[in-house]
PLY file of the C-alpha trace (Angstrom):
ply
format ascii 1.0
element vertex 192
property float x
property float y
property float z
element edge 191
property int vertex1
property int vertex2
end_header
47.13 -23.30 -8.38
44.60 -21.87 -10.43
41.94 -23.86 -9.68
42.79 -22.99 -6.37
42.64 -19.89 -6.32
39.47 -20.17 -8.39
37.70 -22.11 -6.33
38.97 -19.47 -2.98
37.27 -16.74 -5.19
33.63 -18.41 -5.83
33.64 -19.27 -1.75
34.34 -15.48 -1.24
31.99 -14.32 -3.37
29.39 -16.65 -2.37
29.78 -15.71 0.86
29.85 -11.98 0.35
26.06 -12.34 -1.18
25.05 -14.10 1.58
26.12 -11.50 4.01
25.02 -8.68 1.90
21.01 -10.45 1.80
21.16 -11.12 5.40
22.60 -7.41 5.97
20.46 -5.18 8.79
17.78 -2.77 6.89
19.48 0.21 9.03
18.38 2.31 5.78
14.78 1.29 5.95
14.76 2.17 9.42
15.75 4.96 9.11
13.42 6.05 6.29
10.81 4.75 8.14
11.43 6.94 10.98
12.01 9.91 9.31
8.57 9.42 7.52
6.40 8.59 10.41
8.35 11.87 12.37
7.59 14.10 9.05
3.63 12.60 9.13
3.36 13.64 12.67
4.90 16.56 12.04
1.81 16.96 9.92
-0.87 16.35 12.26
-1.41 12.64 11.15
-2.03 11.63 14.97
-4.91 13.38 14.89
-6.14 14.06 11.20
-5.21 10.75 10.15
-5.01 8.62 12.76
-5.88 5.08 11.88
-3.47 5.63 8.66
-1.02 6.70 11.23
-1.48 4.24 14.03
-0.60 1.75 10.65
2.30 3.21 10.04
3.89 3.24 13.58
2.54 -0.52 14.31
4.58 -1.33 11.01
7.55 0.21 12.35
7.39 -1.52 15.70
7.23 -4.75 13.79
10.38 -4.34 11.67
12.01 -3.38 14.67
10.89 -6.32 16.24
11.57 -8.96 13.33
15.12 -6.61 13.35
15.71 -7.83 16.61
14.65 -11.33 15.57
17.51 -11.28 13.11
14.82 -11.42 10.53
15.92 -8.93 7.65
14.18 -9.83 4.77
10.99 -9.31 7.02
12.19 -6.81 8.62
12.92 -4.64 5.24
9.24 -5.52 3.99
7.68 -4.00 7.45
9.87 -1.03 7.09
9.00 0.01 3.44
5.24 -0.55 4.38
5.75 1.45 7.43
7.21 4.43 5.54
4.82 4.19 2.37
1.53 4.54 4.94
3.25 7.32 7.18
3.40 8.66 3.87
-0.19 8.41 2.89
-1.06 9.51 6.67
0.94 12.88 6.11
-1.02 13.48 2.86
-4.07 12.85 4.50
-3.09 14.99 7.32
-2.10 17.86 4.82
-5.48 17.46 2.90
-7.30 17.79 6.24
-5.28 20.60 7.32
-6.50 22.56 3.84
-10.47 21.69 4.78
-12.36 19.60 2.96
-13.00 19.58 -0.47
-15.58 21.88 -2.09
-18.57 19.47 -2.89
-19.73 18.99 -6.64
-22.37 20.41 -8.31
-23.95 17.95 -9.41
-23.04 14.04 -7.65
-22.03 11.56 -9.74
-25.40 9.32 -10.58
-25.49 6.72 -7.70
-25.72 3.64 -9.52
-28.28 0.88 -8.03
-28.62 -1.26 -11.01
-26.95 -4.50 -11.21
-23.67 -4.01 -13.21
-22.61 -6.36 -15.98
-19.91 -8.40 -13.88
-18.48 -10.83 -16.63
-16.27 -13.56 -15.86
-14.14 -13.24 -12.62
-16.13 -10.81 -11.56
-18.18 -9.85 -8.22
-19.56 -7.07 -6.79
-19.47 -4.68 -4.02
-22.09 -2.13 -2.36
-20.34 1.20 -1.53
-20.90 2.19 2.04
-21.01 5.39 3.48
-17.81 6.45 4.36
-16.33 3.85 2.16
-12.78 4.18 -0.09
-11.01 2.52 -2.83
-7.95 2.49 -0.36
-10.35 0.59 2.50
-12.41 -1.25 0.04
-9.20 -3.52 -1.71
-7.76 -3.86 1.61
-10.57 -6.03 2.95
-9.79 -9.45 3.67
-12.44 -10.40 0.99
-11.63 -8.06 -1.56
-7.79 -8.23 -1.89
-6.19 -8.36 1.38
-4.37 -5.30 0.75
-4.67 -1.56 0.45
-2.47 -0.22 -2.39
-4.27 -3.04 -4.94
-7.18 0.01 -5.00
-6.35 0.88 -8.62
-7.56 -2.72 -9.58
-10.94 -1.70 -8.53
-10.56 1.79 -9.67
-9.57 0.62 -13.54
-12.46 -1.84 -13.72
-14.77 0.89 -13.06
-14.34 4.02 -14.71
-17.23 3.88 -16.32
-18.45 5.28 -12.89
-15.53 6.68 -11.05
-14.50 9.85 -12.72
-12.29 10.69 -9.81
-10.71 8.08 -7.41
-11.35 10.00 -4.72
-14.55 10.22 -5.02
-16.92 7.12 -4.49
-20.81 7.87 -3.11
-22.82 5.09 -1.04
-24.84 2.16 -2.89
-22.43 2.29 -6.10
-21.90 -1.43 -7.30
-18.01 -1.65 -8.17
-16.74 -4.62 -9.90
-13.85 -6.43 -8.11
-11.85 -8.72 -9.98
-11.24 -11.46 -8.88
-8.36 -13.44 -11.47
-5.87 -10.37 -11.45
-2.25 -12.04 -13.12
0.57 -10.76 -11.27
1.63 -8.11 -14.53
-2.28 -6.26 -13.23
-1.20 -6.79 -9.38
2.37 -5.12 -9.78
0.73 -2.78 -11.90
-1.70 -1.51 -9.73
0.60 -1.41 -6.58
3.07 0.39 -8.67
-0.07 3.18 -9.52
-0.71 3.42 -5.91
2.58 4.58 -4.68
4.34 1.04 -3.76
8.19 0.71 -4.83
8.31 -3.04 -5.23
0 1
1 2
2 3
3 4
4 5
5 6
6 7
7 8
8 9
9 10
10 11
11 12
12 13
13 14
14 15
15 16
16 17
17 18
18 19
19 20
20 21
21 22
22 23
23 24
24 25
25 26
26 27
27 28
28 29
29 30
30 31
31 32
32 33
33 34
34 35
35 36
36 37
37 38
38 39
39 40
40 41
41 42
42 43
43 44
44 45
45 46
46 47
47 48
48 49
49 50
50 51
51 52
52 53
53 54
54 55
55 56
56 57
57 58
58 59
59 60
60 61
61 62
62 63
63 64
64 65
65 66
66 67
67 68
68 69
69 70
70 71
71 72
72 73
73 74
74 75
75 76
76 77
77 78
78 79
79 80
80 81
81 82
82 83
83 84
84 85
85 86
86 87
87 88
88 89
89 90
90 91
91 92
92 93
93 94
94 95
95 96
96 97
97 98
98 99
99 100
100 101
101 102
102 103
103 104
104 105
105 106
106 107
107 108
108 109
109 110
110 111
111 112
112 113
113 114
114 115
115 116
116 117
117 118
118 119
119 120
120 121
121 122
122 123
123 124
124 125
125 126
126 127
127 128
128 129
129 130
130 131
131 132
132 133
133 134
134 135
135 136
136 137
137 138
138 139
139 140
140 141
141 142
142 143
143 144
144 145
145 146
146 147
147 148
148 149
149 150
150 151
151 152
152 153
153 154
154 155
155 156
156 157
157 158
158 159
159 160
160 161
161 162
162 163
163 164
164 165
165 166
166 167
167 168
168 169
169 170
170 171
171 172
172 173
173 174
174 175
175 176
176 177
177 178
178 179
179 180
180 181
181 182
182 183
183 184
184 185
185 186
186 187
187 188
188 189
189 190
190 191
């Protein structure tokens, strides 16, 4: 009887984590909405548009892949949508306050080549050029909030994140582990 009841109690429980991984992100969704409603709230659609546009095409995917009964997806799209309708409102809010006052004197534009060392390459700043833009490039990293990779490698030069000037030479790394990848994502705002 024991056994029995034993073995009733693992079935239950296995099914019960089953359910609760395959459960609908109705939380996500929510937060989602609620941030992409508080970013236009802000003005994103038009001070930040392209960070906004993000943010509502990650939404209409995670309903999508919600309606595809795919979850785990689903969840990811969600979180990413609310994270940029985050990053639009700040931008939006930043806009709204004008831009900011310009320096004294720029940082030295640096057109020497830079010492790359191993796993190394390197990468002309543009104008209108970010860290944010930059490491999301599909042959830098693929993916926006890895920024502080490129921003920790070279501080020698960038006193403020922020602030980047055409024809710098930034090092990218290119043999990040995983502990530097979470890291960095973790610096730039992502909760996973």
């Amino acid at each position: 009887m024991k056994k029995w009841v034993l073995l009733v109690s693992v079935v239950f429980l296995g099914f019960g984590l089953i359910l609760a991984g395959c459960a609908k992100p109705t939380a996500e969704l929510e937060k989602a909405e609620s941030a992409l409603q508080e970013a236009k709230d802000a003005g994103a659609p038009q001070l930040a548009s392209a960070d906004y546009n993000a943010a509502e095409n990650k939404l209409n995917e995670g309903k999508k892949l919600i309606d595809e009964i795919k979850y785990s997806d689903a969840k990811t799209a969600l979180e990413e949508s609310a994270q940029l309708s985050a990053l639009a409102k700040q931008k939006a809010l930043a806009a709204k306050k004008g831009p900011e006052p310009k320096p004294v004197t720029p940082a030295p534009v640096v057109t020497k080549k830079v010492d790359l060392g191993p796993g190394f390459t390197e990468y002309a700043v543009s104008q209108g050029d970010c860290l944010w833009n930059i490491s999301r490039k599909g042959d830098i990293y693929g993916d926006a909030f890895q920024w502080p990779l490129i921003y920790d490698n070279n501080k020698d030069q960038i006193k403020n994140p922020d602030l980047i000037y055409p024809k710098q030479v930034l090092k990218i790394k290119r043999n990040a582990t995983e502990d530097e990848i979470k890291a960095a994502k973790k610096k730039a705002g992502v909760s996973k």
